[in-house]
Structure formats: C-alpha cells, structure tokens
C-alpha positions in Angstrom: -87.8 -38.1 -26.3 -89.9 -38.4 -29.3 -86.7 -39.6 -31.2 -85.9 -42.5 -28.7 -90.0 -43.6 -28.1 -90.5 -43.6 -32.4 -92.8 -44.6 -33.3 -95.0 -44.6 -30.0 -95.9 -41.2 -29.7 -95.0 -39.0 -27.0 -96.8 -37.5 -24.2 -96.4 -34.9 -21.6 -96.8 -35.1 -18.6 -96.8 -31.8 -16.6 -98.9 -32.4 -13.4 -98.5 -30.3 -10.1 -97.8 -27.2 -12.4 -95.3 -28.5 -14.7 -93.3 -29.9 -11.8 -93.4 -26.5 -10.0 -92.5 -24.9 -13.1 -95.4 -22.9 -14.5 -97.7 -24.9 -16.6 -98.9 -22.5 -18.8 -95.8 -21.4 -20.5 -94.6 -25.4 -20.8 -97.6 -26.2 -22.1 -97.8 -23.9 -24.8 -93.5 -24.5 -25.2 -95.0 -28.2 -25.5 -97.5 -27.6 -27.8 -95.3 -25.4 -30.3 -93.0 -28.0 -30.9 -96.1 -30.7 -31.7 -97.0 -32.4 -28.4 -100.9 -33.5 -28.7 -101.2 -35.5 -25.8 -100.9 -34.5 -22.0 -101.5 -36.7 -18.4 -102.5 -34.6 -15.2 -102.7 -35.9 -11.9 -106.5 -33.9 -11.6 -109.5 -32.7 -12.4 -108.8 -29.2 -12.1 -105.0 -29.3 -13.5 -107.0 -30.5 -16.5 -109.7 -28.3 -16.5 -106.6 -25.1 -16.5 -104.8 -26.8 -19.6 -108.5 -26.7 -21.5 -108.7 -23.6 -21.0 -105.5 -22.7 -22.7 -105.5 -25.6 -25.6 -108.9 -26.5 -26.9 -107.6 -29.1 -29.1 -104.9 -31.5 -26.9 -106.1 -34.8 -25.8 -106.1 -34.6 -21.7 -105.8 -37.3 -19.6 -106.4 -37.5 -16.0 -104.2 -40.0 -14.0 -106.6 -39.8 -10.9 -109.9 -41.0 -12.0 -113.3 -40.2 -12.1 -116.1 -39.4 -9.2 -119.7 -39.9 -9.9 -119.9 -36.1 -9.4 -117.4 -35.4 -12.3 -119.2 -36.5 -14.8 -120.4 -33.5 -16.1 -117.2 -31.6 -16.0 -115.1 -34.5 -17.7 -117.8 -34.5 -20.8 -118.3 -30.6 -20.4 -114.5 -29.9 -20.7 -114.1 -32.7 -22.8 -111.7 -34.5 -20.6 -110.9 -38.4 -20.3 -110.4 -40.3 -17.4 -108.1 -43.3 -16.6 -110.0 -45.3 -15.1 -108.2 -46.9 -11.7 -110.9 -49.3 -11.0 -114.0 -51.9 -11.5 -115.9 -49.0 -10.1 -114.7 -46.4 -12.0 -115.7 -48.2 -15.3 -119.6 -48.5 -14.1 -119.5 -44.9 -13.9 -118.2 -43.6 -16.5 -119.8 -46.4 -18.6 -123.2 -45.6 -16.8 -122.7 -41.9 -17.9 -122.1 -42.7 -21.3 -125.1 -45.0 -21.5 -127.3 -42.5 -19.8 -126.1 -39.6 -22.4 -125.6 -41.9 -25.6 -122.3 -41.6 -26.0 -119.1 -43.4 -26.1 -117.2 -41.7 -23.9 -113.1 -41.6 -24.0 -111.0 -43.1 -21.5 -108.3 -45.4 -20.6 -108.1 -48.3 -18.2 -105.0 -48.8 -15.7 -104.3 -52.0 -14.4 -101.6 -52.0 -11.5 -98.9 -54.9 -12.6 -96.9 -54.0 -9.4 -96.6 -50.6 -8.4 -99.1 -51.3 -5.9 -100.6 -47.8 -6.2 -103.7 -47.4 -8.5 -104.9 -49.4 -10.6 -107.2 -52.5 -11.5 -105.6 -55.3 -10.4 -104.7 -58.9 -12.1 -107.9 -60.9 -11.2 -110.1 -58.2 -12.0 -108.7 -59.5 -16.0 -110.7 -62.2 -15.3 -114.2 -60.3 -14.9 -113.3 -58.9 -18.2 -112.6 -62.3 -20.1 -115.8 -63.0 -18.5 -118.1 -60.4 -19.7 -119.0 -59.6 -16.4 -117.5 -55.8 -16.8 -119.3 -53.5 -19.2 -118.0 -50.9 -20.7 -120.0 -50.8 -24.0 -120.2 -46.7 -23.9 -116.6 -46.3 -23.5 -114.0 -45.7 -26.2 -111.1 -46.9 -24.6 -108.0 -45.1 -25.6 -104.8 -47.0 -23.9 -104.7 -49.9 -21.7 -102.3 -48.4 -19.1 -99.8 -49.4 -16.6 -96.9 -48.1 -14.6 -93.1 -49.7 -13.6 -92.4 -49.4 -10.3 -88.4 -49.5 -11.0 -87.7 -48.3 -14.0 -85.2 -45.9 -12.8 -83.2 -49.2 -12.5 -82.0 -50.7 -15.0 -81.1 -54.1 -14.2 -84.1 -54.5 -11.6 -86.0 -58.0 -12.2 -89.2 -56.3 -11.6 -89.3 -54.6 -14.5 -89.3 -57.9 -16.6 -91.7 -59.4 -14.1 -93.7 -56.7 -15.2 -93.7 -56.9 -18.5 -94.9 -60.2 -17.9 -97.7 -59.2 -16.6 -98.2 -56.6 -19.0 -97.9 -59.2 -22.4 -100.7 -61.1 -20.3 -102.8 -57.8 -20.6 -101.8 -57.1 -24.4 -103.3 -61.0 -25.1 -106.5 -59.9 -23.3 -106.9 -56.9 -25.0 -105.6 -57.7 -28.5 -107.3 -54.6 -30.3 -106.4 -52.1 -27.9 -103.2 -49.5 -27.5 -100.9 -49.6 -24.4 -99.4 -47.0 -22.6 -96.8 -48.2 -20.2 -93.3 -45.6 -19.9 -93.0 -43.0 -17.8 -89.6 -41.2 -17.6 -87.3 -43.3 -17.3 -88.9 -46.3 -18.8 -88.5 -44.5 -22.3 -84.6 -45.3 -21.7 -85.0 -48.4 -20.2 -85.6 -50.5 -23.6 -88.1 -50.1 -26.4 -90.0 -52.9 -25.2 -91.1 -50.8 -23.0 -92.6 -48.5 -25.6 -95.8 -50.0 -26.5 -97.6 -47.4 -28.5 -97.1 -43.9 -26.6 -95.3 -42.7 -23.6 -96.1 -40.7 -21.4 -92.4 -38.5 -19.8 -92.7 -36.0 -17.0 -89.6 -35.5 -15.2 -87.8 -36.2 -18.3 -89.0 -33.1 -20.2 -87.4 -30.8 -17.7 -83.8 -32.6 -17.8 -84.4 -35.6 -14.7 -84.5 -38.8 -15.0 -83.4 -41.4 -13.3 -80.0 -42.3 -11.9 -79.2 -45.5 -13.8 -79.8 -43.9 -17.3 -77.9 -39.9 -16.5 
C-alpha cells in the first residue's frame, strides 16, 4: 500500500479492534514495518494504542466533546474535527492553555456522514471561523464510492475537493480510504489513510 500511495504517506487505520482482529498485535505488526500514523473511530480506541506506542501520531475520526479536552491533550491525541463547533472547542482549549493544539478538519464532499459541509468554506474565507490555536494537520475528506471505479461521484467529488485544496493552499489533504488508494493517484493527496485494505479487503471493482 505504501508502494501504490508513494509519495503520500501511508496510514492505518485499525478501528473497532483492528477490524475484530486484535489491535494490539497489528499495531505493533504495523509499527515494525514503519507505519507512524494511525485513525481510530474513538476516544478510548485511541487512548489503548497510547498506551502501547508513545510515539505514533493518532487520529480520532469521531471528534471532540467539550469534556475530552483534557484527555486528547493528556494522551496527546488529535481530533478531526467534524464541525464549526468542534473547531471553537478545541480552539478555545488551546487558547485557554496556550497552545496550538493538533488536529485535522473534515469537510463532507458527499458522503453525507460527518463532516463540515460546503458553505461552511465560506465562514472560513471570511474570517468568521477561528482556529488561531490549532495546528492543523490534514484537511480531510472521504469518497462515498470509491469501491467503484467508474462511479461519477467520485469525480464530482474531487471537484469539490480541488475547491477545498484552493481554499486551503498551505495545508495537507487526506482524502483515500481503502479502496480509493486503487482508484487513481489523484486520489492520493499527501497521505492515506487504508483500513480494510491492510487485512486483504477491498473493494469489489479493484480485487
């Protein structure tokens, strides 16, 4: 997988116990071979891989709750942030602690799932969102069909996607789960993020 995404650097993610697999010995299986960076769906799947790896970035697909804060910065931890909300807390936090605290922001370009959503670009473009105490990692997004191949979403996402990259000109992307990795470099941006992949699934229109 790190062959096909090069050079966007490879993820794992290995949420809901590696995929029922036992996370402990894939993560340290993962980390042997040179994987740095690792998505969880939550808090406490997080908070489990820190206390095996103390030096893997971990990033937590679910977001942040005011009553989080403390364990995100505690376990050093970093959110994607999943909405306008989200942002003034974790920004808020940061501000209150005088720090710049890690994280990445997901817009939703048509999963419909989580996610900021397009018009809330335009509070952005207009200063009205701060996020002054964040060090924002990845702008982040996720296909809805990447699993096929000749699906017209895909490019209308990528449309919307470009839009973001224009916004945020300075900032990394990461947009491919599984199957987007063998969907088209394109997709690639600078790292992806596999799951099912890793353990041999992926989907139908690329086996």
């Amino acid at each position: 997988l790190q062959e096909k995404a090069f050079p966007a650097k490879c993820a794992a993610t290995i949420k809901a116990n590696a995929y029922g697999l036992g996370v402990n010995n894939i993560l340290n299986s993962l980390y042997e071979i040179g994987c740095r960076d690792y998505f969880t769906a939550t808090l406490g799947e997080a908070i489990f891989l820190r206390k095996i790896k103390k030096d893997i970035n971990i990033y937590i697909f679910h977001g942040i709750k005011e009553n989080e804060c403390d364990a995100y910065l505690g376990h050093n931890l970093i959110p994607v942030l999943n909405s306008v909300a989200e942002i003034k807390i974790w920004n808020s936090f940061g501000k209150k602690k005088k720090l710049k605290l890690p994280a990445n922001i997901h817009f939703d370009t048509g999963i419909n799932r989580l996610g900021l959503n397009m018009e809330d670009l335009e509070l952005f473009k207009q200063n009205k969102i701060k996020y002054d105490n964040l060090d924002i990692k990845y702008i982040m997004s996720h296909l809805a069909c990447s699993n096929e191949h000749d699906n017209i979403r895909n490019e209308k996402q990528l449309e919307q996607i470009i839009i973001l990259k224009n916004a945020f000109p300075r900032h990394k992307f990461n947009i491919a789960n599984s199957s987007a990795i063998f969907l088209d470099k394109k997709y690639h941006f600078d790292l992806v993020r596999p799951g099912a992949a890793l353990f041999g699934k992926i989907g139908r229109a690329h086996v």
